[in-house]
N, C-alpha and C positions, 0 to 999 in steps of 0.2 A: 504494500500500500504506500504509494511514493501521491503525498499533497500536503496541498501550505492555507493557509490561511492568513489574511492579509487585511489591517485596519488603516495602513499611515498612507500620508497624503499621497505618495507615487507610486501607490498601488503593491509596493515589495513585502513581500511575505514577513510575517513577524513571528512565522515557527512554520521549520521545514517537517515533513515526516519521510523517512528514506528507510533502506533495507540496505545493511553491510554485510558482504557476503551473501551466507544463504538464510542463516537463522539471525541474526542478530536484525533490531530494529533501532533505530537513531532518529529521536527527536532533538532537532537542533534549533535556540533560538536565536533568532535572526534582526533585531530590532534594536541597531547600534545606535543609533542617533540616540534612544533612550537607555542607553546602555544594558539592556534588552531588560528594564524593566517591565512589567508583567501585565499583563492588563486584562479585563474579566474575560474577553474570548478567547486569548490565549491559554487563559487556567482551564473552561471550557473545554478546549480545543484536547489541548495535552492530556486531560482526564479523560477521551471519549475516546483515545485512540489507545492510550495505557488499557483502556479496559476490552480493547480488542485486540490486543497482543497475548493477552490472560487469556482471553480463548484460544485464539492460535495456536494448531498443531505441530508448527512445524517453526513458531519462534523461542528461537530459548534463552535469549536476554533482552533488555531494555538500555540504550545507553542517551543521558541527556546530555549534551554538550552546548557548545556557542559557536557561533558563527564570526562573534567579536573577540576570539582570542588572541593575543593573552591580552588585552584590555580588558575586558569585561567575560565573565560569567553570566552574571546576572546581580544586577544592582538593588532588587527587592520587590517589592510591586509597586505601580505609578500613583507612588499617595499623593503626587500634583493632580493627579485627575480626581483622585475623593477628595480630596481640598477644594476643589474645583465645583464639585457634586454640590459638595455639604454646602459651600458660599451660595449655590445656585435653588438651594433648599429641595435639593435631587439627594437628599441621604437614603433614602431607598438604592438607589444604586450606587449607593459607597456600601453599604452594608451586603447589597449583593457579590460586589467587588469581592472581598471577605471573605464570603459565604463561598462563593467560586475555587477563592485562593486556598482554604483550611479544608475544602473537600478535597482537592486536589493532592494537599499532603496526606491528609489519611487514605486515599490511594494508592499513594506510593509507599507511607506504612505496610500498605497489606497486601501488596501484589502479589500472586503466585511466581511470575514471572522476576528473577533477579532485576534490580535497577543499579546502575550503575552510572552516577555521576561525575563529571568532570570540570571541578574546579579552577579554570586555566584563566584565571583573570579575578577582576573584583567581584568577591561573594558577600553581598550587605542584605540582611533583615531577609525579604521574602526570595533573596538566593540561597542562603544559608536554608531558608524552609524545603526550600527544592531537594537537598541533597540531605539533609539532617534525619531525614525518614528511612532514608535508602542505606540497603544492607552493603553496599560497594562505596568507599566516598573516596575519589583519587586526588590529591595537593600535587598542584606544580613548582615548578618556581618560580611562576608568574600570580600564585595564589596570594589576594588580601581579603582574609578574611575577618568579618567582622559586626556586630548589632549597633547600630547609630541612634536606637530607639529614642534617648535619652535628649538626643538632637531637635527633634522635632516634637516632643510631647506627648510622645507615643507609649509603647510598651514593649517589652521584647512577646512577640505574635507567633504566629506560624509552630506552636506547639513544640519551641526548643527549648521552654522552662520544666516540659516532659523529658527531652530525648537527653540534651546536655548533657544533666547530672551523669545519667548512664557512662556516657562517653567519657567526660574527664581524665585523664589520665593521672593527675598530681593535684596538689594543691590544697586536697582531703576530699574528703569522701559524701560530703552533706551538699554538696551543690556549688561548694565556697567558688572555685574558678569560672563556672559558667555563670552566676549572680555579679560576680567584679566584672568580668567582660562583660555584660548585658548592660551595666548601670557606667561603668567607664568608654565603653564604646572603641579600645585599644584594638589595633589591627594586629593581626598575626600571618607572620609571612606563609609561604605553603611548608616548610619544615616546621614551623611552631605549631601550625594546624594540625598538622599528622605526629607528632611528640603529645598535642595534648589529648590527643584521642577523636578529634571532630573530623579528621580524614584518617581512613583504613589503610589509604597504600601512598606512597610516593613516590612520581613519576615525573624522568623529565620530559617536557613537553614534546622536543623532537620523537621521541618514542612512542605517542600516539595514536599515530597513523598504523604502525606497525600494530599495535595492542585492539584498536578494532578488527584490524583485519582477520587477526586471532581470534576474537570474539566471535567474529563471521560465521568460522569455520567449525563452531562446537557442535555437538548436538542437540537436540531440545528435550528437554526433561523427558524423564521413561516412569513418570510417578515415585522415582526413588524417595526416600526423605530427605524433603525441606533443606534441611539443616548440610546434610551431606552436599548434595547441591550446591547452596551458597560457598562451602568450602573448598568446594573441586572451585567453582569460577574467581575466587579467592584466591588459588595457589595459581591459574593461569595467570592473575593480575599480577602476581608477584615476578613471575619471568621478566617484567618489566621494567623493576623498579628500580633507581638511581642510588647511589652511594650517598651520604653526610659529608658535606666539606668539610677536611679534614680540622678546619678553625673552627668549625660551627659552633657557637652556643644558643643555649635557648632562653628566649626573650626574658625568663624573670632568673633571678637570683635564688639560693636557697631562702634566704635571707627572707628575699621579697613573698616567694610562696609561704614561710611561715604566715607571713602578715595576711597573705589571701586566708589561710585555714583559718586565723583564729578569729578575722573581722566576719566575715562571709558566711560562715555556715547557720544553714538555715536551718530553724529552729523556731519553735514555739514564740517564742523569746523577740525574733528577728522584727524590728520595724525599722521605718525612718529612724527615729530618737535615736534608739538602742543601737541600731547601726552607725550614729557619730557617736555615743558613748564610747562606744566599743575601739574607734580609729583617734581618738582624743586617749583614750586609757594607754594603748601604745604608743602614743607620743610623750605623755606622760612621764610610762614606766622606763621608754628605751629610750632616751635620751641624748643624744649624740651618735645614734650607732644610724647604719643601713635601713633597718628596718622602719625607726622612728621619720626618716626623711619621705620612707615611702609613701607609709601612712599618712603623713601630712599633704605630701601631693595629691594622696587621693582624696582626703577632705577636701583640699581646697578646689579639687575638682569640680566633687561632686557638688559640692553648698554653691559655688560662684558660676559654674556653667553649663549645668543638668537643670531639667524640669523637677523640680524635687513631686510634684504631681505624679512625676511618670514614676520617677525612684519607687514612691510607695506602691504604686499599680504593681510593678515589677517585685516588688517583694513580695506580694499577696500573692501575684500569681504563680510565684517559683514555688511557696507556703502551698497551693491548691495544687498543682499539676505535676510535682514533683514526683508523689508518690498515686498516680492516678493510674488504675490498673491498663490502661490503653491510652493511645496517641489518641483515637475519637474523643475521646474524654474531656484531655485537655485540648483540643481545637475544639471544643464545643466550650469549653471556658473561656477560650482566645476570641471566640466570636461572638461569645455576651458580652466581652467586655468592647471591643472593638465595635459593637453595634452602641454602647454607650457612649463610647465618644465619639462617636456624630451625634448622635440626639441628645448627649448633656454635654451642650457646649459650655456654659456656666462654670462647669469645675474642671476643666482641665483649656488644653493651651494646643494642642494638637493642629487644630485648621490654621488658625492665624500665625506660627510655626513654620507650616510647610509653606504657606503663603510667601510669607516673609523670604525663608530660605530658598526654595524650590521653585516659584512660581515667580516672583518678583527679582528674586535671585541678586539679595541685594549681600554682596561678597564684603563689603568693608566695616559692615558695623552687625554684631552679632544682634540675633532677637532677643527682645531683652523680657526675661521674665517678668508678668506682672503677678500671678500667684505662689507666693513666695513662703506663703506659711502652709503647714501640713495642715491636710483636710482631716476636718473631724473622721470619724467611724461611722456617723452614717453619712456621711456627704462619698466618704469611702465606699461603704458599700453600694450605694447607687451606682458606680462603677462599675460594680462588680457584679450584680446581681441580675436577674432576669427578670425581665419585665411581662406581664401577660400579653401582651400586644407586640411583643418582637419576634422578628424570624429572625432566629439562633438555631435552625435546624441544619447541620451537614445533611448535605442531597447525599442521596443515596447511590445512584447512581447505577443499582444491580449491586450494590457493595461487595466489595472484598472481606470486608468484615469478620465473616466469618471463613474464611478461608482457611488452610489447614498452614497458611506464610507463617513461621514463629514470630512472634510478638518481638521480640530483640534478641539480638546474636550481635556479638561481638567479635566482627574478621578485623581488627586491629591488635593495637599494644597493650600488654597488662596495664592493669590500673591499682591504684594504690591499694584496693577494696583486696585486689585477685593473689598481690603481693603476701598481705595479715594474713591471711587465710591459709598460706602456706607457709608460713614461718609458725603460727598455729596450731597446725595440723589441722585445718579447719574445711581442709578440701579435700580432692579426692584422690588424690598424686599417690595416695601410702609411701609417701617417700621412709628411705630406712637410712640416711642419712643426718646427721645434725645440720640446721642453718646456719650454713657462713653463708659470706658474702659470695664465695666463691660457688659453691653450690647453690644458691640462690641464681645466681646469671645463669650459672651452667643449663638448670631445670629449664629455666624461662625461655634462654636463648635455641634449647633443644630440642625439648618436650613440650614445654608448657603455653600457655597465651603467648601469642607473642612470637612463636617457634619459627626461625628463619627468616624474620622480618628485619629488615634494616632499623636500624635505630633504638632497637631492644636493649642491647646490651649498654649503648650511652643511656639513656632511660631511666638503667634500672641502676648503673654505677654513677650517674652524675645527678639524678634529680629524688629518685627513691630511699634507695637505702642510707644514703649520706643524712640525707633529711630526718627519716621516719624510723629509725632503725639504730636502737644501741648493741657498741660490739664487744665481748671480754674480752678484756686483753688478755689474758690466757688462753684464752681456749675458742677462741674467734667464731665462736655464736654469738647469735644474734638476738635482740626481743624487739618486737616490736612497740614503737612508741607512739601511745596512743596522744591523742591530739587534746593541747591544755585547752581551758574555757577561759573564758575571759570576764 
């Protein structure tokens, strides 16, 4: 099934659909001028054809790509055009927009058919949703990836206050690293993306060409299980992948990761307030060091150039979706809440935001916040909550829903979680050895998560066990060290 679909002024397609090879299918989007931001027939489009590959007998992957590589991935979805809506009192189709865009990721959630994303340019907000679902996620070295929510008065959307936490690789284990990126908006290049866990494989981009054509060539599932599956087209991906510069480091410090674990994790506990207690406490306590300079930069971030409106949104919803037993779930909370701010303009700053930045694109004088104080709890929950008269329903679409796709599988890096559990004994290795460090990489880098992947072994000796991990000096085990509270 080779067709396009096409909204901009000269008529050019703004998502190709093609066939690589014999089995593989390639939806590529094509919409560079807007840096192939999303737009509701596109989300439409892309979901009607994903759900005709699911039936197809004879496709045995799904690969999304760009057409604007390595510029752009995909920039997010066109919130100039619901800005646009909402000014024009058209929030009926900003909410559609939405509706479109979070159906679409719980399709790619649940496909039977592997999907396989390729990150080879700027990944922001509703591009990170495109790929955050999907059991394949590929970082180039052209990848910027990153949530700007915090920019325009938004929220972090598209149901990666679900997937994130999963994925993390460091930082701890409660959400702390995808909460700091969501509310700081910091980019990470395509090796920091796949170190933190939010890309599976790392690819240099001249090797692409060659990795479809491979794809091409597989077969198409024979009903094996799921699981098995995603792992065979997993170890194809890896034929592919690129070495670590041998200077590489990765973007935060041990130092700086303390300060993500012990501000960020979310908890009962977690609000606005409690969240600058908590970044004031370690400046406080750490006084002159690394960590205390961090922490202050990220105060003064967040207090002087964030929506603190969005902040709170964004901790309530990391608080809901976090531990929400499906991706529908929390896109069905993504899009109460995103249907609230079109229709309660009064408490947040969202339209006049993208206005300002997006629309008017006024580059030399920031927007300046005018709601500056935290909103009560129930000005809060109006935000949050569902109203009797709103459509917050994900289309169905023939759902994949119930499909036999597992709910999440992890084809990347151990994470901090996978690490405890096996220093432990708290997994299923029967290892009959003691944990060192050395046995630790060995397991990881052989057997375990992580087995044969680039960047493991730096991973697990530069950001893990250094960090999380006391060693006797006799006798060089190890215990794990569980994370202080603050």
């Amino acid at each position: 099934m080779n067709s396009t679909i096409s909204n901009n002024k000269n008529n050019l397609p703004d998502v190709t659909f093609k066939v690589a090879g014999n089995t593989t299918r390639v939806i590529t989007l094509n919409r560079p001028k807007k840096l192939n931001a999303l737009s509701t027939s596109m989300c439409s489009s892309i979901a009607q054809h994903i759900l005709e590959y699911n039936k197809s007998q004879v496709n045995s992957s799904i690969i999304i790509n760009s057409s604007n590589s390595p510029r752009s991935f995909c920039s997010g979805g066109d919130v100039a055009q619901v800005a646009l809506d909402n000014l024009q009192s058209k929030k009926d189709k900003s909410v559609e927009f939405f509706q479109q865009e979070y159906s679409l990721n719980n399709l790619i959630a649940t496909s039977n058919r592997p999907i396989i994303t390729i990150m080879d340019g700027i990944v922001m907000g509703g591009g990170v949703g495109l790929t955050t679902h999907a059991p394949i996620r590929i970082a180039t070295e052209n990848t910027k990836w990153c949530m700007p929510e915090m920019d325009i008065g938004f929220f972090p959307d598209v149901g990666v206050t679900f997937s994130l936490p999963k994925q993390a690789t460091v930082g701890g284990s409660r959400g702390q690293l995808p909460l700091y990126l969501c509310l700081t908006g910091d980019v990470l290049n395509g090796i920091d993306t796949y170190l933190s866990g939010f890309a599976t494989h790392y690819i240099n981009s001249h090797n692409l060409p060659d990795l479809q054509a491979r794809l091409g060539e597989l077969s198409p599932p024979n009903n094996s299980d799921k699981r098995s599956e995603l792992m065979g087209f997993s170890k194809t991906v890896e034929e592919f992948t690129s070495s670590l510069p041998h200077d590489y480091k990765f973007k935060y410090t041990i130092e700086q990761l303390d300060v993500i674990e012990e501000v960020f994790s979310i908890d009962s506990d977690l609000t606005l307030i409690t969240l600058y207690d908590r970044l004031k406490k370690v400046i406080k306590e750490q006084h002159n060091t690394a960590g205390a300079t961090f922490a202050s930069s990220i105060l003064q971030k967040l207090t002087l150039e964030k929506s603190q409106i969005s902040i709170q949104v964004a901790i309530e919803q990391f608080k809901r979706n976090m531990f929400a037993p499906r991706a529908s779930a929390a896109l069905k909370q993504d899009l109460i809440t995103a249907s609230n701010f079109c229709y309660q303009s009064s408490l947040n700053e969202f339209t006049p935001a993208v206005k300002h930045k997006l629309i008017d694109k006024i580059r030399d004088k920031p927007y300046e916040w005018k709601l500056r104080e935290p909103l009560s709890n129930d000005k809060l929950a109006k935000l949050l909550s569902q109203t009797p008269s709103s459509n917050t329903e994900l289309l169905e679409y023939n759902s994949l829903e119930n499909s036999s796709s597992p709910r999440y599988i992890n084809l990347g890096l151990p994470t901090e979680a996978d690490v405890a559990k096996y220093i432990k004994g708290e997994d299923n290795s029967n290892r009959t050895v003691v944990p060192t460090n050395e046995n630790i990489i060995s397991y990881f880098t052989k057997y375990g998560q992580g087995s044969s992947k680039i960047g493991c072994k730096y991973l697990l000796q530069h950001l893990i066990l250094p960090r999380k991990c006391n060693t006797d000096k006799y006798t060089r085990t190890v215990q794990w060290k569980e994370a202080s509270k603050l």
